[in-house]
SEFINU-310026 format. One record per atom (N, C-alpha, C): residue number from 0; residue in three letters; atom name; z, y, x. Coordinates in steps of 0.02 Angstrom, whole numbers, plus 32768, in hexadecimal, padded with zeros to 4 digits. Layout:
+-----+------+------+------+------+------+
:  nr : rest : atom :   zz :   yy :   xx :
+-----+------+------+------+------+------+
: NUM :  ALA :   CA :    Z :    Y :    X :
...
+-----+------+------+------+------+------+
END
This chain:
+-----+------+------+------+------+------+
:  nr : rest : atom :   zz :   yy :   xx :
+-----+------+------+------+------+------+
:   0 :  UNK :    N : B27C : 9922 : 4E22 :
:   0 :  UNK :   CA : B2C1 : 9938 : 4E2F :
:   0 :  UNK :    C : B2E5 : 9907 : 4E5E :
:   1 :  UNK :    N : B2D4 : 98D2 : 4E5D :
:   1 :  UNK :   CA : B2DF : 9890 : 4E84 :
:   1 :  UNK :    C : B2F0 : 98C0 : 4ED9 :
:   2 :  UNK :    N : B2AE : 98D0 : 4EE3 :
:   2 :  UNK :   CA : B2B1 : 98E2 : 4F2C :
:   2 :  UNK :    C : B2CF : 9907 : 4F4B :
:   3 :  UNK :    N : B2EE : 9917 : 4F0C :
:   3 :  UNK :   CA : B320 : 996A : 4F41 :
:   3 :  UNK :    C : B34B : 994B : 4F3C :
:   4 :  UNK :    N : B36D : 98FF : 4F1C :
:   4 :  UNK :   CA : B3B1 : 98E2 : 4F2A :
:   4 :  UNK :    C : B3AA : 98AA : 4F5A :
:   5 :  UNK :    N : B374 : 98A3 : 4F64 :
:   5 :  UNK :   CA : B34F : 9867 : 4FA6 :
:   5 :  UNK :    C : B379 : 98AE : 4FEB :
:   6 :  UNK :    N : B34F : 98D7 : 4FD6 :
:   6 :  UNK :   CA : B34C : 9901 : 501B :
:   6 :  UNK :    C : B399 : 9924 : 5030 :
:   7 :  UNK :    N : B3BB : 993C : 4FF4 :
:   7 :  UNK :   CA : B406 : 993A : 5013 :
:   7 :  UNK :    C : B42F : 990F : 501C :
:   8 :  UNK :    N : B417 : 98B3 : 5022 :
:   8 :  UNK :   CA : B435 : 988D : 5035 :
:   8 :  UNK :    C : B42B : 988B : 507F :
:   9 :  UNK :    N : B3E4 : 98A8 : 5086 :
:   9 :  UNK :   CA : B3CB : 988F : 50D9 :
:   9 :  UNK :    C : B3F1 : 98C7 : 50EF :
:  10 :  UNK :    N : B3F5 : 9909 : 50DE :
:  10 :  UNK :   CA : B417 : 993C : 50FB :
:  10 :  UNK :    C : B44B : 9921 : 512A :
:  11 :  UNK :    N : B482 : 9925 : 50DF :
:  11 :  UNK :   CA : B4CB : 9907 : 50F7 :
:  11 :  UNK :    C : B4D4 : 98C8 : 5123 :
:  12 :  UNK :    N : B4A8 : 9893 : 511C :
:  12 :  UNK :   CA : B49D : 985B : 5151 :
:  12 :  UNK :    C : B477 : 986E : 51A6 :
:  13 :  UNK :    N : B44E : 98A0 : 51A0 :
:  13 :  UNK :   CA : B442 : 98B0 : 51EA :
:  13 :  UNK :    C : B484 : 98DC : 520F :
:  14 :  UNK :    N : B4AD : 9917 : 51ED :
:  14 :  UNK :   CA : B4CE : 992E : 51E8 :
:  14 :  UNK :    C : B51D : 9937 : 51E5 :
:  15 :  UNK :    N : B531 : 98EE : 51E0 :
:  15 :  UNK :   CA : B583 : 98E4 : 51E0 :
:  15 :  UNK :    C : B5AE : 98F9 : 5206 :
:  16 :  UNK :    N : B594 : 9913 : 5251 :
:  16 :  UNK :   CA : B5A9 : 993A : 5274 :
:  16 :  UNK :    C : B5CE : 997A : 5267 :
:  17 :  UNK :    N : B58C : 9984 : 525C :
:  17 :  UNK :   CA : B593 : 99E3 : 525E :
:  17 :  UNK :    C : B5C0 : 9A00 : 520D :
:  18 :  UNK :    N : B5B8 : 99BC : 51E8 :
:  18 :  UNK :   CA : B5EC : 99C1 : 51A1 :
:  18 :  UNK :    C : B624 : 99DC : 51B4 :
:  19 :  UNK :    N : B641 : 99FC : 5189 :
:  19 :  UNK :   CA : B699 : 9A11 : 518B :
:  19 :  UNK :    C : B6A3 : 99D9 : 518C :
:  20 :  UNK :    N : B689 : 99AA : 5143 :
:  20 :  UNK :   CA : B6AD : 9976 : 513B :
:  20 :  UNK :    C : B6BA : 9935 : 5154 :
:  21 :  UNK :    N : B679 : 9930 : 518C :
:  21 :  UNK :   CA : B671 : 98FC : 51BA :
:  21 :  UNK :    C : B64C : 98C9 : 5195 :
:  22 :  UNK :    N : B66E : 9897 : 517C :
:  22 :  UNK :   CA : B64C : 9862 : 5157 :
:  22 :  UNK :    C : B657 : 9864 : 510F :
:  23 :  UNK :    N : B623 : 989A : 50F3 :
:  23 :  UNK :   CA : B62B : 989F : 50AE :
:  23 :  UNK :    C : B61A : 9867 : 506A :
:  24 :  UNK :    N : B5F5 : 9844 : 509D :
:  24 :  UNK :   CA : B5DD : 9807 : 5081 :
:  24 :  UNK :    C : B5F8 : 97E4 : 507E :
+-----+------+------+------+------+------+
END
């Protein structure tokens, strides 16, 4: 289960762009 919260970290980190939220992190 680990990996699917590994992998929507990388999401949102390649991705901050295209976020509504910009830097959700």
């Amino acid at each position: 289960m680990l990996g699917v919260y590994k992998v929507a970290l990388l999401v949102c980190a390649q991705v901050p762009a295209q976020n509504r939220d910009g830097n959700f992190i």
